[in-house]
C-alpha positions, -999 to 999 in steps of 0.1 A, spaced: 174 741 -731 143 732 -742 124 699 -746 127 693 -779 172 698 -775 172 660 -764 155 650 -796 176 632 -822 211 610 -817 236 640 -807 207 649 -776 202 616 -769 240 607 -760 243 641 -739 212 634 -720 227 595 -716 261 615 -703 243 638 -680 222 609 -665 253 586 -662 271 614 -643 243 619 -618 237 586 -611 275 579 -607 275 604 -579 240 593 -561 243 576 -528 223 548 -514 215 523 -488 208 490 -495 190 469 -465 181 433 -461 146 427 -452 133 395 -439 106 384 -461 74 364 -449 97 338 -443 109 330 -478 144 347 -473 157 382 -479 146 411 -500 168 439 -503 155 474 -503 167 502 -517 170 542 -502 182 568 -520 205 591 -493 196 622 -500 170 644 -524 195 650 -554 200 610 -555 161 607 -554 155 632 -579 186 612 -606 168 583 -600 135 595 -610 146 613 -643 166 586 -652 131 560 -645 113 584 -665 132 585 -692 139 546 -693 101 545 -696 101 529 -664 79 556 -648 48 573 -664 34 609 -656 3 625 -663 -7 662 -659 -38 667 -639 -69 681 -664 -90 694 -632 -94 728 -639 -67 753 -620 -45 726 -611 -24 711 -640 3 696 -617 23 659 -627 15 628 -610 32 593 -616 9 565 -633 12 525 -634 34 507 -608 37 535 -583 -8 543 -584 -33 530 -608 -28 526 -644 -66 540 -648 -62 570 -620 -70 602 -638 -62 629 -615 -40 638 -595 -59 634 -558 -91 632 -548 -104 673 -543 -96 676 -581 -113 644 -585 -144 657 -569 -141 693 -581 -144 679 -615 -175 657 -606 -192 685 -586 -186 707 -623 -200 679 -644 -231 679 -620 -239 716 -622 -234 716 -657 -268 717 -676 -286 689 -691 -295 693 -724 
């Protein structure tokens, strides 16, 4: 299945029904927290990778997480934007950050 099968109502309720289903399956652990001394936070863990990796898809496709693919050259890989990093971060760690500088440097002036 490709990217553009979700697209339109019909792919939209499967992908809702495939989401559902994972999620229904995913453990947790919840945890109180003590919280600078204004009460309790709770804090949630997924158990294991497959719950982790429901939760994600299902964040990213609430809109609730935002990706962005890498433009350093050889590199291209995803990394999450807003809440989780910076909104303005444009790569996706520092050696691709300064790979793309030290390019931009060598590059002639003209």
């Amino acid at each position: 299945m490709g990217p553009d099968s979700w697209r339109g109502r019909r792919g939209e309720e499967m992908l809702e029904r495939k989401l559902a289903a994972g999620l229904a399956r995913a453990p947790f652990h919840l945890t109180a927290v003590r919280d600078n001394g204004s009460g309790f936070q709770m804090r949630y863990r997924p158990a294991t990778l497959r719950t982790a990796l429901w939760q994600r898809v299902a964040g990213e496709v609430a809109g609730l997480l935002r990706c962005a693919r890498c433009p350093a050259p050889r590199c291209g890989r995803w990394f999450p934007k807003g809440d989780a990093s910076r909104s303005d971060k444009q790569f996706c760690s520092a050696p691709c950050r300064n790979r793309v500088f030290r390019r931009r440097e060598k590059a002639p002036q003209g």
